[in-house]
N, CA, C and O atoms as a GROMACS GRO file, in nm:
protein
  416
    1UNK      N    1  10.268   1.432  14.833
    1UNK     CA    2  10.128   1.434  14.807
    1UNK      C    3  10.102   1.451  14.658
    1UNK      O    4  10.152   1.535  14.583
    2UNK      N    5  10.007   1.348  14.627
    2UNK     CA    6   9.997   1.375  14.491
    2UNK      C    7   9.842   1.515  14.487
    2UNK      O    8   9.758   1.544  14.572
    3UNK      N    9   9.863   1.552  14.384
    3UNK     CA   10   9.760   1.647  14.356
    3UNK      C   11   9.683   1.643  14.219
    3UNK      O   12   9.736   1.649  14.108
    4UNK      N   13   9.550   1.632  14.245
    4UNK     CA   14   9.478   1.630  14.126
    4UNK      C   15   9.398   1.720  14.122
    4UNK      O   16   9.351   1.782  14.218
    5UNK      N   17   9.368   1.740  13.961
    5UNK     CA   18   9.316   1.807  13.922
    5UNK      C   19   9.222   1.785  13.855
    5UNK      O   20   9.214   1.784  13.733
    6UNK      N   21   9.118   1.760  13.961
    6UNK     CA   22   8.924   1.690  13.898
    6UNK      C   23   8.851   1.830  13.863
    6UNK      O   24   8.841   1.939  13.918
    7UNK      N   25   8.786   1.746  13.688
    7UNK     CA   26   8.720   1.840  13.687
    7UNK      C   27   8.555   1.773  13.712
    7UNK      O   28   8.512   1.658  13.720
    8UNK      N   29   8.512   1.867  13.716
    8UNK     CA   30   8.351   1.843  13.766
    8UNK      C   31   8.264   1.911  13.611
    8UNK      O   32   8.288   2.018  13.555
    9UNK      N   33   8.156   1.800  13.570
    9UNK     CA   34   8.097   1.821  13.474
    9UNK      C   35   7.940   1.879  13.516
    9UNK      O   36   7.914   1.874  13.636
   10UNK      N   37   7.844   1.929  13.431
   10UNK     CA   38   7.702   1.905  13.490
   10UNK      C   39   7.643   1.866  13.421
   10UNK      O   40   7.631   1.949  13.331
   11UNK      N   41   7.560   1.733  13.391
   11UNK     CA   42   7.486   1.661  13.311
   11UNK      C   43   7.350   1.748  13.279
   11UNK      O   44   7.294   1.799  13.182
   12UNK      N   45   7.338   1.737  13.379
   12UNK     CA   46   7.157   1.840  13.358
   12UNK      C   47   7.183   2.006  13.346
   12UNK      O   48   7.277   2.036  13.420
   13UNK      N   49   7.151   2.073  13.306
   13UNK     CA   50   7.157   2.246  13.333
   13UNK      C   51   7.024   2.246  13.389
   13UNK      O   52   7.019   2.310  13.494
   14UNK      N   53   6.890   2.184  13.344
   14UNK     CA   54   6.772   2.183  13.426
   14UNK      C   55   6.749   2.159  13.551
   14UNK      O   56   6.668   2.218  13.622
   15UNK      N   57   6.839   2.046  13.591
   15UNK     CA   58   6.838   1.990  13.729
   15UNK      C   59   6.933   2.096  13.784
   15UNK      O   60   6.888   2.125  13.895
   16UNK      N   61   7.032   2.160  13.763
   16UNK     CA   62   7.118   2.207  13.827
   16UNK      C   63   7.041   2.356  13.857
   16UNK      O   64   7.019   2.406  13.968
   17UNK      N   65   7.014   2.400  13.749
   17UNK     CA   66   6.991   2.539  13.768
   17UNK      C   67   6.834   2.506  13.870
   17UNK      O   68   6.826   2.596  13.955
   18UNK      N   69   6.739   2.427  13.881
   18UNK     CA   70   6.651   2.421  13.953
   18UNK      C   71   6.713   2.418  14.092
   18UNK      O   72   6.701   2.514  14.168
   19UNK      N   73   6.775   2.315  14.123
   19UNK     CA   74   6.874   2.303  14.225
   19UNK      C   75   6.888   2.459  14.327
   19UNK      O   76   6.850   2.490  14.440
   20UNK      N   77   6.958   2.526  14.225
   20UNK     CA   78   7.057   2.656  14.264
   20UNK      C   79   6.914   2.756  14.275
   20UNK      O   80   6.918   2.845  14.360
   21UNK      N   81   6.839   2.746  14.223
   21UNK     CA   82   6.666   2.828  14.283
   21UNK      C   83   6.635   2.758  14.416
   21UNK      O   84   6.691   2.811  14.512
   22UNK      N   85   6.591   2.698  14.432
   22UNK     CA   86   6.564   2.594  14.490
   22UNK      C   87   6.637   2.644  14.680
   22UNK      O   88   6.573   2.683  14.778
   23UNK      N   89   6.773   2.623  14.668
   23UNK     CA   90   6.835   2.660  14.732
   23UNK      C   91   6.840   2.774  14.767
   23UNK      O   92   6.813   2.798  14.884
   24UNK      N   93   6.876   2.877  14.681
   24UNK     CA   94   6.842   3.021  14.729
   24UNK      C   95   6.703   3.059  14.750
   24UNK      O   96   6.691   3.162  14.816
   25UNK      N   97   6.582   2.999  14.708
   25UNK     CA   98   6.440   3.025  14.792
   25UNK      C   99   6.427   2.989  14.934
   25UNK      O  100   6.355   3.055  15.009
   26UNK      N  101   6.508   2.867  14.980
   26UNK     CA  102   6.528   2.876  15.118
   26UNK      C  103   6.579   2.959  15.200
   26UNK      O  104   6.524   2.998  15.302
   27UNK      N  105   6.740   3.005  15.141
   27UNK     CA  106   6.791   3.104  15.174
   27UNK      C  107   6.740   3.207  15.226
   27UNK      O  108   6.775   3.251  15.336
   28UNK      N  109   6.641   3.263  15.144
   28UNK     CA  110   6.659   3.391  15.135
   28UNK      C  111   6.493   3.371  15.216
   28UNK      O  112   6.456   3.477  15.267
   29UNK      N  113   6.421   3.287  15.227
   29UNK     CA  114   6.315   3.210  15.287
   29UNK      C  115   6.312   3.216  15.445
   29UNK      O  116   6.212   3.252  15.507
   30UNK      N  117   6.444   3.173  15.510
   30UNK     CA  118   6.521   3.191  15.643
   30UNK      C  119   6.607   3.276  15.671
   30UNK      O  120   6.667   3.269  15.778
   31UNK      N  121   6.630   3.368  15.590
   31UNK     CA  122   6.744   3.456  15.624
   31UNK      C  123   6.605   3.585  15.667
   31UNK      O  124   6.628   3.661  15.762
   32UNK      N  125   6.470   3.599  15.591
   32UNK     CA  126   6.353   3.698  15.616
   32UNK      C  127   6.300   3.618  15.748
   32UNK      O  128   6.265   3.685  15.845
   33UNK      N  129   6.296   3.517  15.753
   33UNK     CA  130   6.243   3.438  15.886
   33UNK      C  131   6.309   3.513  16.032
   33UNK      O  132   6.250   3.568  16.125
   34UNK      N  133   6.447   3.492  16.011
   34UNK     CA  134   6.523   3.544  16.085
   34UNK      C  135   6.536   3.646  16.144
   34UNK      O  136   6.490   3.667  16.256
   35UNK      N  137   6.588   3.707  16.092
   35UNK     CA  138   6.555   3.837  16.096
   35UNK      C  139   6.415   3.923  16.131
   35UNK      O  140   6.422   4.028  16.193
   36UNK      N  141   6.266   3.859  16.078
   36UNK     CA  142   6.182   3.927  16.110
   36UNK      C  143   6.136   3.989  16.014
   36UNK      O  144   6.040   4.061  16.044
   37UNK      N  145   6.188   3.990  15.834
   37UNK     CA  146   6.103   4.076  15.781
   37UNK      C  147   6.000   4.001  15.698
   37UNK      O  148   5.944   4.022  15.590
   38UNK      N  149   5.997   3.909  15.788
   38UNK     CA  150   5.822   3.813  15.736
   38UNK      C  151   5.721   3.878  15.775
   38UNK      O  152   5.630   3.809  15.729
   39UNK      N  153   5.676   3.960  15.825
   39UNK     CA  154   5.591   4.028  15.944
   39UNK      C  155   5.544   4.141  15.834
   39UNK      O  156   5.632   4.219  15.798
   40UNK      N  157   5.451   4.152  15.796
   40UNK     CA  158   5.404   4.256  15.722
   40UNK      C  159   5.290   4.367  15.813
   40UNK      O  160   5.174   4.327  15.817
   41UNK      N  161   5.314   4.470  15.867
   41UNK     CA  162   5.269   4.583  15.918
   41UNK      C  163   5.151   4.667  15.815
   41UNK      O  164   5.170   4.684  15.695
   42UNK      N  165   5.069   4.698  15.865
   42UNK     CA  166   4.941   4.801  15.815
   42UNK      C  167   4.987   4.922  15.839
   42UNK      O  168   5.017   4.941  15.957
   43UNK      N  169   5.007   5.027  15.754
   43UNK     CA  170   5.029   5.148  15.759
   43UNK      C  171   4.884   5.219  15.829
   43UNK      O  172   4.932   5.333  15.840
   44UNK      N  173   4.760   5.232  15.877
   44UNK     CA  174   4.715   5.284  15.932
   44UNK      C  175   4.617   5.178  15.986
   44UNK      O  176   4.563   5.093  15.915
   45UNK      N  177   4.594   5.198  16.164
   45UNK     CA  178   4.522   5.074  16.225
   45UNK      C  179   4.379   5.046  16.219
   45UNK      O  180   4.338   5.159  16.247
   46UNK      N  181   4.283   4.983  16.205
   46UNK     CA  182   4.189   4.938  16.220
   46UNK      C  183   4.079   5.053  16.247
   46UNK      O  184   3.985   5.075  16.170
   47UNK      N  185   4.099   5.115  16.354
   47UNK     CA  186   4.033   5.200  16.454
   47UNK      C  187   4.075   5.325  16.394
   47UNK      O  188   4.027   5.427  16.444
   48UNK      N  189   4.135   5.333  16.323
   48UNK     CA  190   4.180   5.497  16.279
   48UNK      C  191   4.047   5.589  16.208
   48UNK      O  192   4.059   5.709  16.183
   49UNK      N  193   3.935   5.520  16.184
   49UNK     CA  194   3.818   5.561  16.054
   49UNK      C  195   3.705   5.520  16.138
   49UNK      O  196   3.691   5.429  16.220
   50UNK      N  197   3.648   5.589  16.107
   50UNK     CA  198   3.498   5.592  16.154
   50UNK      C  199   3.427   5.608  16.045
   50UNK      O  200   3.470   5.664  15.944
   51UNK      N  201   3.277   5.546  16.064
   51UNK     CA  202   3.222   5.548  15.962
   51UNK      C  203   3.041   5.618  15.931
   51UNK      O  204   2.974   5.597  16.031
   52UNK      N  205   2.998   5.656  15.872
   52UNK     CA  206   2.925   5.760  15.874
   52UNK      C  207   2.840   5.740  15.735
   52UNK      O  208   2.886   5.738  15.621
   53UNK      N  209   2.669   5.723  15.788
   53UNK     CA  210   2.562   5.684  15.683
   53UNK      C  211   2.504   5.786  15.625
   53UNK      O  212   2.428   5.843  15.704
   54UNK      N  213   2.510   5.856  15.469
   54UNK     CA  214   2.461   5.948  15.443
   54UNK      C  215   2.326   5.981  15.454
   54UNK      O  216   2.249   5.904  15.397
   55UNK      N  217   2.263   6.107  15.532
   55UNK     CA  218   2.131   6.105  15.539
   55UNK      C  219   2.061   6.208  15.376
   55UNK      O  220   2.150   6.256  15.306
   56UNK      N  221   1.955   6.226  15.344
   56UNK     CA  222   1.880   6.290  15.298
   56UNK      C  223   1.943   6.436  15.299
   56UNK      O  224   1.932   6.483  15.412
   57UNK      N  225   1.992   6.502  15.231
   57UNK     CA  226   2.051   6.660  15.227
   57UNK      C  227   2.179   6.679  15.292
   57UNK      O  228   2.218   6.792  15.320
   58UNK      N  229   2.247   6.575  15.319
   58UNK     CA  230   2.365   6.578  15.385
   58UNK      C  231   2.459   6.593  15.249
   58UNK      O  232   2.423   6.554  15.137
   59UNK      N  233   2.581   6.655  15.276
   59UNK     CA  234   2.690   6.705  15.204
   59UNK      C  235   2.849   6.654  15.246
   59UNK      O  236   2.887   6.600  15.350
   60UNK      N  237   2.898   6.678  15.167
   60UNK     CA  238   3.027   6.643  15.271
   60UNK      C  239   3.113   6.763  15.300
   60UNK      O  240   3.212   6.756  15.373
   61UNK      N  241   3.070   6.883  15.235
   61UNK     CA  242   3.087   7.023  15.391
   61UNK      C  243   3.063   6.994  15.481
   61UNK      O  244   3.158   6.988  15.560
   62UNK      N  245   2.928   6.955  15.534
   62UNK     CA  246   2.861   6.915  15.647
   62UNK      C  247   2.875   6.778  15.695
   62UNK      O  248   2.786   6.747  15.775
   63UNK      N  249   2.929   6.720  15.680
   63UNK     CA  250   2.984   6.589  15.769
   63UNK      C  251   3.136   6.626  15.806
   63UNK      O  252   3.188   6.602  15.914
   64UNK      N  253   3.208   6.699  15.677
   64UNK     CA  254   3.340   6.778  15.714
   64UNK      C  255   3.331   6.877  15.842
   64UNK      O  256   3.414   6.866  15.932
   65UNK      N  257   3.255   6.950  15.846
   65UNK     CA  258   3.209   7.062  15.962
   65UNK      C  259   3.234   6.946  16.071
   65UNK      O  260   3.344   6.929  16.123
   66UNK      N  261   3.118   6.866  16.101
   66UNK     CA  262   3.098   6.803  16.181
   66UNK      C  263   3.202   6.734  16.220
   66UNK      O  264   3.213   6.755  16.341
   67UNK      N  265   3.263   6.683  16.194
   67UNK     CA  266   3.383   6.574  16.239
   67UNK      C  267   3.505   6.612  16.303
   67UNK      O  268   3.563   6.578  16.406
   68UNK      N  269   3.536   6.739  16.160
   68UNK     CA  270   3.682   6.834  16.193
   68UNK      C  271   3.661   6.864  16.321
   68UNK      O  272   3.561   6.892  16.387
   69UNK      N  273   3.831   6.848  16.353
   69UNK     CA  274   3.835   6.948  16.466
   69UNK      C  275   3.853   7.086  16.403
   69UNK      O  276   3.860   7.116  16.284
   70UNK      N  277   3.857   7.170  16.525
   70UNK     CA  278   3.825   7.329  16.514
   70UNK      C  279   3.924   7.384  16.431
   70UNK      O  280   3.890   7.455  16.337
   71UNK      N  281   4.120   7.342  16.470
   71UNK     CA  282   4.205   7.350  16.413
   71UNK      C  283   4.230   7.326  16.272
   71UNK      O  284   4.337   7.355  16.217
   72UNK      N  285   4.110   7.261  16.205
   72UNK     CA  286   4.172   7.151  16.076
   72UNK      C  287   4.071   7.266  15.993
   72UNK      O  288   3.968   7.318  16.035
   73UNK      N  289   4.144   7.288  15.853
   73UNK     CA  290   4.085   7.352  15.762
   73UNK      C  291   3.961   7.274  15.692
   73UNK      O  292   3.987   7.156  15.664
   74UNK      N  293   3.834   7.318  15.660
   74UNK     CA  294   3.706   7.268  15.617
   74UNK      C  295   3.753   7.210  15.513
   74UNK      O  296   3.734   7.088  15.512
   75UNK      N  297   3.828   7.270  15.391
   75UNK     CA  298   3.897   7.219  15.267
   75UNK      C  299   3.954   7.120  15.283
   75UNK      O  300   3.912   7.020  15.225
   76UNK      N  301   4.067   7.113  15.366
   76UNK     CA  302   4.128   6.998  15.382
   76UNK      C  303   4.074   6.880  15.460
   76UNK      O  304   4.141   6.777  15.463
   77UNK      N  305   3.958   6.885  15.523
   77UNK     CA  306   3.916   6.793  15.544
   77UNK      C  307   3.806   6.718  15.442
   77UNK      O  308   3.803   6.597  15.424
   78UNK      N  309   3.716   6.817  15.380
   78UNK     CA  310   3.656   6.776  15.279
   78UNK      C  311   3.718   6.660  15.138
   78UNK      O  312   3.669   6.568  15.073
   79UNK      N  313   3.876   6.742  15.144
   79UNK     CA  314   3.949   6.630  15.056
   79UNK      C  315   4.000   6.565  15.125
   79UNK      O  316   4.103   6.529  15.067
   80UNK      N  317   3.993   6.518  15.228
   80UNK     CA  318   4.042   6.351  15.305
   80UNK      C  319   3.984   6.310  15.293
   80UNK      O  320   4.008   6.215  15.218
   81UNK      N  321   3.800   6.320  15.355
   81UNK     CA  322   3.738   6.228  15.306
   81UNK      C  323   3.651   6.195  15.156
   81UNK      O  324   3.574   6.102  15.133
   82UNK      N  325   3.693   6.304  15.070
   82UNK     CA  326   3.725   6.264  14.910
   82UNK      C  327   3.831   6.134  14.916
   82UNK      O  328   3.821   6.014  14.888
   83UNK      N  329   3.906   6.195  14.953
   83UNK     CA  330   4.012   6.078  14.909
   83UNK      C  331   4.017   5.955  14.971
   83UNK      O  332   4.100   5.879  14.921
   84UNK      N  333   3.938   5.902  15.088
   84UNK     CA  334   3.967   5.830  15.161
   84UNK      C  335   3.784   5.720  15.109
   84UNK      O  336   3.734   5.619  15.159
   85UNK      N  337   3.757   5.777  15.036
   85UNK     CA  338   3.615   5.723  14.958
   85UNK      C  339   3.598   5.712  14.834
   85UNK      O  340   3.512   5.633  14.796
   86UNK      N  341   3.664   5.775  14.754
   86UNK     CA  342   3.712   5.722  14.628
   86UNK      C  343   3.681   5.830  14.580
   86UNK      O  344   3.751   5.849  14.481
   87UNK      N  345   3.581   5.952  14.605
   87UNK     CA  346   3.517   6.024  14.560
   87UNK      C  347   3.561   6.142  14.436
   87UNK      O  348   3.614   6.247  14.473
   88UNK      N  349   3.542   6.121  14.321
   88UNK     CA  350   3.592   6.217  14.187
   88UNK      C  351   3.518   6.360  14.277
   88UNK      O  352   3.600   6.451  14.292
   89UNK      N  353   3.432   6.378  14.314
   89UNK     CA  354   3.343   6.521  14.338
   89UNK      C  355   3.292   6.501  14.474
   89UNK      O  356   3.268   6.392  14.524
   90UNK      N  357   3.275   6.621  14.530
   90UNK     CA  358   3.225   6.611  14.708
   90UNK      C  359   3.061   6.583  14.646
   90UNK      O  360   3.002   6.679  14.698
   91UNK      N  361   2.976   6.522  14.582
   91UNK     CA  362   2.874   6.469  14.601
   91UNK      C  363   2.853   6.318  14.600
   91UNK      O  364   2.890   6.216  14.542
   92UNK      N  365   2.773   6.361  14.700
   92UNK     CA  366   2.683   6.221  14.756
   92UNK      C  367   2.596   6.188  14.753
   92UNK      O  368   2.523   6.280  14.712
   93UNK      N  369   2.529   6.082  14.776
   93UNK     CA  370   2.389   6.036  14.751
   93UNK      C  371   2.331   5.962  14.912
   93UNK      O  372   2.416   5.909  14.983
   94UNK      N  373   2.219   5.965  14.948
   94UNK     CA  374   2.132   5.919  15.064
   94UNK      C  375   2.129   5.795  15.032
   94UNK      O  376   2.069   5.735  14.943
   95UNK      N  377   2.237   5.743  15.158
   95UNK     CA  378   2.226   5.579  15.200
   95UNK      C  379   2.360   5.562  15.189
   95UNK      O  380   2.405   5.492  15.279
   96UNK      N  381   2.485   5.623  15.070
   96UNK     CA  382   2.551   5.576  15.094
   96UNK      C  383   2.650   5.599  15.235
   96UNK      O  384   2.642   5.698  15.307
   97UNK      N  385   2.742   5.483  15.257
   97UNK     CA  386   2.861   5.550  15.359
   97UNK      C  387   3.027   5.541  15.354
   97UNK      O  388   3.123   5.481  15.306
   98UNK      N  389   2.987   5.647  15.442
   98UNK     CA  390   3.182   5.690  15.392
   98UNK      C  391   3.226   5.695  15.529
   98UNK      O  392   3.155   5.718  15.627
   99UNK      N  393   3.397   5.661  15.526
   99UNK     CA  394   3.470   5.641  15.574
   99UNK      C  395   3.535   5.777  15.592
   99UNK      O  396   3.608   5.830  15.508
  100UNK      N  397   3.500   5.827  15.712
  100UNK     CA  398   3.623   5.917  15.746
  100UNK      C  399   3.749   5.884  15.862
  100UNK      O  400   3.764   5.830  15.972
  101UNK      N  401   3.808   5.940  15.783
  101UNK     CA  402   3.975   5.930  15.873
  101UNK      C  403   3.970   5.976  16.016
  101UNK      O  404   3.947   6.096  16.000
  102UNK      N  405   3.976   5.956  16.142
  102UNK     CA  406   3.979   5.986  16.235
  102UNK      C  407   4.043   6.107  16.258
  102UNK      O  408   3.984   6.199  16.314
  103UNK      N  409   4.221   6.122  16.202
  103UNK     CA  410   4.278   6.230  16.239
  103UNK      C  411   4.243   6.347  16.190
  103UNK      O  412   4.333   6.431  16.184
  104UNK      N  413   4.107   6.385  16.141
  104UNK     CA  414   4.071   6.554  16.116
  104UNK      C  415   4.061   6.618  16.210
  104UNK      O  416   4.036   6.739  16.200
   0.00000   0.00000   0.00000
């Protein structure tokens, strides 16, 4: 047997290296297909928040009171729904509404 020894050149580095992207975007395109980690999940569902129209002298102690359960500290609920409204300070204004978190 004779044996050779071909070498292989690459004319393009543009074409080639596009090529070799190209290829591994499929890859890695069907290998997430596969597997399943195409599927992007919501860390908290739809239904988790309720939502609540500020009236005239309302506070968010008092929507906190109201909502919490008995178990849940007034504080800590007051800063969920701080945090879950964007809110720099527990004041509010009449009309707007906020989103509270269900699990208080």
């Amino acid at each position: 047997m004779k044996k050779t020894n071909k070498k292989y050149r690459i004319k393009s580095k543009f074409r080639f290296i596009a090529f070799v992207v190209i290829v591994l975007g499929i890859a890695v395109g069907a290998f997430g297909y596969i597997t399943g980690m195409d599927v992007s999940t919501a860390l908290e569902q739809p239904g988790d928040q309720i939502t609540v129209e500020v009236s005239a002298g309302d506070t968010v102690w008092d929507i906190a009171e109201h909502v919490a359960s008995k178990d849940t500290d007034i504080r800590k609920a007051v800063y969920e729904i701080c945090q879950a409204n964007d809110l720099q300070d527990a004041e509010i204004q009449s009309g707007m509404v906020l989103t509270i978190p269900e699990n208080l």
